[in-house]
N, C-alpha and C positions, 0 to 999 in steps of 0.2 A: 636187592631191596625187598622182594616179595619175603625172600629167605626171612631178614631181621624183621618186618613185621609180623613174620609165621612166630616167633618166639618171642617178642612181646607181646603178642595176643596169647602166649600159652603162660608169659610172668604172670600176665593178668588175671588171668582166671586163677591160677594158683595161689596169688595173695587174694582174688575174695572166695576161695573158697577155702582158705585157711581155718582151720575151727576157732569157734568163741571163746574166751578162755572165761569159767564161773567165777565169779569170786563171793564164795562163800557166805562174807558178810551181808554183803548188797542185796540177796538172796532174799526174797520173801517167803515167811511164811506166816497162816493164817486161817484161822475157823475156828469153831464150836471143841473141836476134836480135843482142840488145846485145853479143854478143861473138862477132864472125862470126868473129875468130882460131882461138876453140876450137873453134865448135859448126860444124863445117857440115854443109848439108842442101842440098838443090836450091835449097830458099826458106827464106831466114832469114825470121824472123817475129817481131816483138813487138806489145804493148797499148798505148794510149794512151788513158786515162779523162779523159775533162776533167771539171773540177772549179770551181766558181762562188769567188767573194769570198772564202768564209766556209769553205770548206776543204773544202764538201760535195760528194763528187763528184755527176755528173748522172746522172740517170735515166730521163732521156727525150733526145729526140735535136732539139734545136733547130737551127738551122742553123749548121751548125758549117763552119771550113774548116782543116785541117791537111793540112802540109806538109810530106813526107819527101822530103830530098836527099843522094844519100850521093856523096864526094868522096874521090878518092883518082888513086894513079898504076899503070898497069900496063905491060908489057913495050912495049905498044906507043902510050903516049900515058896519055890520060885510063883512066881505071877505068869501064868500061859496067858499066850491072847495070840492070836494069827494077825498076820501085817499082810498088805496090800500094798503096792505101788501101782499106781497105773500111770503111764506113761501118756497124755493127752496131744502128745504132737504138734504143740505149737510154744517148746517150753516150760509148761507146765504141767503140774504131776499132781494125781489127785489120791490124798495116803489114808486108807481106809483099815480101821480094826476091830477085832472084836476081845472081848476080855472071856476068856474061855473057863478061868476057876470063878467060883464065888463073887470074890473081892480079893482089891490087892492094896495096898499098903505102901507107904515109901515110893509112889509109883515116879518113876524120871522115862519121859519120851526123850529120844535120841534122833536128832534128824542131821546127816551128814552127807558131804560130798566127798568123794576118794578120799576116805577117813578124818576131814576136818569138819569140828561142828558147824551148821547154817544157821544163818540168824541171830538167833536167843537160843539156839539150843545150848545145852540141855534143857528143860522146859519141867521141873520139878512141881510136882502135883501134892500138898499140901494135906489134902484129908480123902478116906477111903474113897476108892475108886470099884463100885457095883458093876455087876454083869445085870444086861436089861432082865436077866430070867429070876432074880433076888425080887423079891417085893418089898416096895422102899419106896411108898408112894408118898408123896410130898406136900406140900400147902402147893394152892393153884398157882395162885396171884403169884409168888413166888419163881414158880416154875418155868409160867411164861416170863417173868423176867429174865430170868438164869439164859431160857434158849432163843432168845430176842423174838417174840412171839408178836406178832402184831396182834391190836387187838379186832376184836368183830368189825369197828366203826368204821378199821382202816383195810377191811377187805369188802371191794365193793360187791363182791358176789354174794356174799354174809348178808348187808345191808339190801342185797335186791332181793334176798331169795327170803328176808323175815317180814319187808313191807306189811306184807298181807296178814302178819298172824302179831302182833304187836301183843295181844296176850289171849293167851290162850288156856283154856278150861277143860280138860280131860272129862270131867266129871259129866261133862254136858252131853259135852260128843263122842267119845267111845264108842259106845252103843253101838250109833249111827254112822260113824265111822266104819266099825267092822263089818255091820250088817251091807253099807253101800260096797266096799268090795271084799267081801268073804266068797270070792267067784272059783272054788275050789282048781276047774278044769284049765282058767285061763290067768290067774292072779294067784301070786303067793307073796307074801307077809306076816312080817312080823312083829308084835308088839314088844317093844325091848321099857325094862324097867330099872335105874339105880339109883341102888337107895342102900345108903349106911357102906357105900364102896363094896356092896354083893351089886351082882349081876341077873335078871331076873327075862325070860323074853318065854313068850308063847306064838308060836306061828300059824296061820292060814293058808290053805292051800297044796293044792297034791304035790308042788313041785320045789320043796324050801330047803334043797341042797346048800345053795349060797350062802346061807345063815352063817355056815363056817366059818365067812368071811369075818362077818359083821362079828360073833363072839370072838376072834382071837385078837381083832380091833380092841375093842373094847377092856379083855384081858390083858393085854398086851398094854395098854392106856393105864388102867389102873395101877399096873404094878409099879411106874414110876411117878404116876399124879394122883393127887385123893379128886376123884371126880366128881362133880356137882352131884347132886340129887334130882333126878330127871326120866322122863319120860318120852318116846317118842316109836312111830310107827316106821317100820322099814320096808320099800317094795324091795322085792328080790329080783323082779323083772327087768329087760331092758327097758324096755316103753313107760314113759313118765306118764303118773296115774292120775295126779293131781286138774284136771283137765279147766281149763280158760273157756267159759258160757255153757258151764256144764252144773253142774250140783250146788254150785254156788249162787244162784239165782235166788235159791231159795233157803240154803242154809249156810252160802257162805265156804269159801275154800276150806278142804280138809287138808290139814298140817302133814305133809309124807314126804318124810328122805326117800332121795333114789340116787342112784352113782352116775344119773343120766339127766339133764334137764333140757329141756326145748323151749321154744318160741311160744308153743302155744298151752303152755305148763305151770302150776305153779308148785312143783315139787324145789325142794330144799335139797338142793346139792351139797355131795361130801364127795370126798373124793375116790373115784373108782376101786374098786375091789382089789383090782390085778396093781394099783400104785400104792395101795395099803401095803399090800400081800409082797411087794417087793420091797416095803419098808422095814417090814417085820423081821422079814428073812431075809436081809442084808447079811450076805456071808454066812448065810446058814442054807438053805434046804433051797434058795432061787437060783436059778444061772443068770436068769437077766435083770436088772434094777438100769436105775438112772445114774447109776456111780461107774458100772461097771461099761455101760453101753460106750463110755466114755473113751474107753482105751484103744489110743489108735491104731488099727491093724492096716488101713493101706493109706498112704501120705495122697493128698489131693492131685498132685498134678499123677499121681498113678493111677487116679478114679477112671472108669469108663464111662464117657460122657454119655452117660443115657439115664432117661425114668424107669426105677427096678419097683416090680411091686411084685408078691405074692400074698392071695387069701384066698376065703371062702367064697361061693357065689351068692354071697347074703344081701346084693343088692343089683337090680335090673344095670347101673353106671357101672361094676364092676364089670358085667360081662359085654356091655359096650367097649371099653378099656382094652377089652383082649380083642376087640376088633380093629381097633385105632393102632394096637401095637403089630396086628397083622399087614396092616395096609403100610405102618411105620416103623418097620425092624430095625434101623438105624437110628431112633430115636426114643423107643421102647420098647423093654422085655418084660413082659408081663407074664403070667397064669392064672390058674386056678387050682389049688391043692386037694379041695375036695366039692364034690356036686350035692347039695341039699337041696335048697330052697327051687334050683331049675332044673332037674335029673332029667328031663325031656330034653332038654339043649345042649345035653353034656357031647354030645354028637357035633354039633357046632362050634361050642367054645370049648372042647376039651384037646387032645386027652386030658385029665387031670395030673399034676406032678408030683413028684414028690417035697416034702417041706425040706425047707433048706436054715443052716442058720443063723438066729438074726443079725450077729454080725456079718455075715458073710452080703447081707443085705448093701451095707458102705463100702462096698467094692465099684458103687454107682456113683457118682456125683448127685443124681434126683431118685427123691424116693417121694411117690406120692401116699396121702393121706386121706381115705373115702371112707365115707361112711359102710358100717354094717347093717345091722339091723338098727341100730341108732346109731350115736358117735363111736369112732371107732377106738378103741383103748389104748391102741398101740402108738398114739402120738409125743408121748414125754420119749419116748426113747428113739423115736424118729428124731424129736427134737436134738436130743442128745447125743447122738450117732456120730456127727461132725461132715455131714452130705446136708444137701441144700433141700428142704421141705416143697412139696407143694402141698396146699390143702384146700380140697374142694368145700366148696360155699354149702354152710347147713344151716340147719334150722335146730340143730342138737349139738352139746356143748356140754363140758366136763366144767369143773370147777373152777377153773384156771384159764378157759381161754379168751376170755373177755379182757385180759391182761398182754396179750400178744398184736404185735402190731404187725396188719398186714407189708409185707414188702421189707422188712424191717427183721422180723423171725421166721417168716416165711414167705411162701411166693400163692394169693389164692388165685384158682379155675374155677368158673363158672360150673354150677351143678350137675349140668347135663355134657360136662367136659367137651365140650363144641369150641374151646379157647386153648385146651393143652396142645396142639402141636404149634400152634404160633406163640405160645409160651416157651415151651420148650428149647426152639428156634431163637427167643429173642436171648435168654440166658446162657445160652450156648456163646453168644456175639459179647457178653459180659461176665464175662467168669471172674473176675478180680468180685464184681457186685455179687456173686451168686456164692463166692467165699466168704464171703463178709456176712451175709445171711445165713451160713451156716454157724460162722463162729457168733454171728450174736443170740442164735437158736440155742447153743449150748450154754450162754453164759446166762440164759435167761431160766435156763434146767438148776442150772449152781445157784442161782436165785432166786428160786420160786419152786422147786419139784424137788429138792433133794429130801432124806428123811425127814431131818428137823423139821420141815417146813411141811410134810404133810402130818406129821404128830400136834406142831403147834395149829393148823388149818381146823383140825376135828376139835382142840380142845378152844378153840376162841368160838366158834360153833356153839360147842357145848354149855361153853359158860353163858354166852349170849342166849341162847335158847331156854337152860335154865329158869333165867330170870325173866321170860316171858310167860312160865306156867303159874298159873293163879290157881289153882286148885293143888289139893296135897298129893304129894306123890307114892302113891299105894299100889302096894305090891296083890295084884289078885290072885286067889284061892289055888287056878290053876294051872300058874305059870311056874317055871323051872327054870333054878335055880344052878349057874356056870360055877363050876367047878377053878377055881386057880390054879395054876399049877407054878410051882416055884421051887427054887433049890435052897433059897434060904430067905432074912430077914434081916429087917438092917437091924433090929432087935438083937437078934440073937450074934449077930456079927460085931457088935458095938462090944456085948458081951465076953464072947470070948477073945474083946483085942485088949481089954482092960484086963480082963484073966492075966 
């Protein structure tokens, strides 16, 4: 008897672990990528969900093999572009590319399963398809329609972060503006100016490496949208400048982007440096973006149940952190990679290690999320990773996370992390729940932090903010002027296809 139940329980398991079988059709596919005429970005990008017999899409990730080919004609032969598949691990694949010639022509995207088309494919592209480096800048209004742009009214951070400046006069305050923080040793800034789609900024301050950012933003913007006519001041710093019972007593908050904002701030948030710079360089010059973070390298019940973190000692709760993982090695692996801000302490909380990386990070089930010197940068791709977030309670905040729902996208710990190992512990007791909050962590990255969404974020900004300067927009005597850089023009492209 034991015998014949020994191999009914081995039928059993054989038929369900028999594989899914795809069917093509059923198969979804779906995004922006799909119309690389309208949308361009460095890396077009779309979804493709495979979906079984019965119409169900999958949710686990058996072994699947899809196939993106895209075809077309450019000035000088075939149409180049590099393709992407990234494999997301829960049946879903996330197909990213980029258009490597000029422009291509005739272009037909190819999306296939062991050689049968999915979907709608072939997926035929109608009129010329630009590489983001062509300068081919667009009507707005337009623009943001094409890449589903919400506008200002409908992002609440936009609407909290303009409150205060409802219109605004350069003419008045400049001056007063540069002169209040022109603090050479401990402030740097810059005044960015566009007008007639040139690019125009002068900066403050011994320390205005960061500007890099901000012009290749801006360069990178133009070349595919005509961008309003506008002015606005840029801190380079972490620390939000705009300060709440401070200057404004008596003249009224001063208008200042920063890529950091806080509680006690009235700086204008855009979105950080390093999620620009990974938008730009999608499939160029970045290793890590929110596209790429996505690709699963270890399946969750392979995770190691513990909280992984590795950083700088840029805040007194990190090196508490490596205390809590000393005292709790079975529930956390922590370090320090390098000693700055406590090079006295490096004795106690060190040795220092070496950086490891970041995917190697979702080798964890928990990855916590602490502050640095402000908020910490590294959370869209935490988010994104596919391991379950914790994120300590701040008073600093990026553009975006006023949009996350505790318990929901992640798991938060009290400030002075006096709650993470009874957190830890409870999540551990609820792993189906602490999956769930990883997978909504990501889905909330596909809808909210991918490129589109940080290109259209600066330009509904932009247009909003725009239309709050009352004064003209004047390029001054000593500011310099950003150079473009481009490989061609939809000008002269239109040109030689009519040729």
């Amino acid at each position: 008897m034991k015998t014949i139940l020994f191999y009914l329980a081995i039928i059993v398991t054989l038929c369900n672990a028999s594989p899914k079988v795809v069917d093509p059709l059923k198969t979804t596919v779906y995004g922006n990528g799909l119309a690389p005429d309208k949308v361009v970005l460095p890396a077009r990008y779309f979804y493709i969900h495979a979906a079984g017999e019965d119409g169900r899409l999958f949710h686990e990730s058996p072994p699947l093999n899809f196939d993106v080919h895209i075809e077309g004609k450019s000035p000088h032969g075939m149409c180049r572009t590099k393709v992407d598949v990234i494999n997301r691990g829960d049946g879903s694949f996330l197909a990213r590319y980029n258009v490597i010639t000029d422009w291509c022509d005739k272009v037909v995207i190819n999306v296939q399963y062991n050689g049968t088309h999915v979907a709608k494919s072939p997926y035929y592209i109608r009129d010329l398809v630009y590489s983001d480096k062509c300068y081919c800048p667009r009507d707005l209004n337009i623009w943001m329609i094409d890449n589903e742009c919400k506008a200002a009214s409908q992002e609440d951070q936009i609407v909290s972060d303009l409150h205060s400046f409802k219109r605004v006069n350069f003419s008045m305050i400049r001056d007063n503006l540069v002169k209040r923080y022109n603090q050479p040793e401990s402030i740097s800034l810059c005044h960015y100016v566009v007008k007639d789609q040139q690019i125009w900024r002068k900066c403050y301050g011994k320390y205005d490496g960061f500007k890099m950012f901000m012009d290749a933003t801006l360069l990178a913007l133009s070349r595919v949208v005509a961008l309003p006519d506008m002015e606005f001041f840029l801190n380079l710093g972490d620390w939000p400048l705009s300060r709440k019972g401070g200057q404004q007593r008596t003249s009224g908050p001063y208008p200042i982007f920063s890529w950091c904002g806080s509680d006690d701030s009235h700086d204008i948030v855009l979105p950080t440096y390093d999620l620009m710079e990974s938008s730009v360089e999608n499939m160029h010059r970045v290793a890590l973006d929110v596209l790429s973070v996505q690709r699963e390298k270890y399946a969750w019940n392979s995770k190691v149940e513990k909280l992984f973190w590795r950083g700088r000692d840029s805040r007194r709760e990190r090196l508490d952190l490596i205390g809590l993982a000393r005292k709790h090695p079975d529930k956390i692996d922590a370090a320090i990679t390098n000693f700055f801000f406590f090079r006295d302490e490096e004795n106690k909380y060190g040795p220092k290690v070496p950086h490891i990386s970041f995917m190697e990070f979702f080798k964890y089930k928990y990855q916590l999320n602490i502050d640095g010197t402000v908020a910490s940068y590294r959370l869209p791709y935490l988010l994104g990773g596919g391991s379950t977030v914790f994120k300590q309670i701040s008073p600093y905040y990026e553009h975006f996370y006023h949009k996350l729902v505790p318990h929901k996208h992640y798991i938060p710990v009290k400030r002075d992390l006096t709650d993470l190992i009874e957190v830890i512990t409870w999540i551990r007791e609820n792993d189906s729940q602490a999956q769930a909050i990883a997978k909504n962590a990501q889905e909330f990255v596909n809808s909210n932090l991918s490129p589109g969404h940080i290109y259209c974020y600066h330009m509904a900004l932009f247009k909003e903010w725009s239309n709050r300067l009352v004064s003209p927009v004047i390029v001054l005597p000593d500011m310099e002027r950003l150079e473009q850089t481009h490989s061609c023009t939809c000008k002269e492209t239109h040109t030689r296809d009519e040729l």
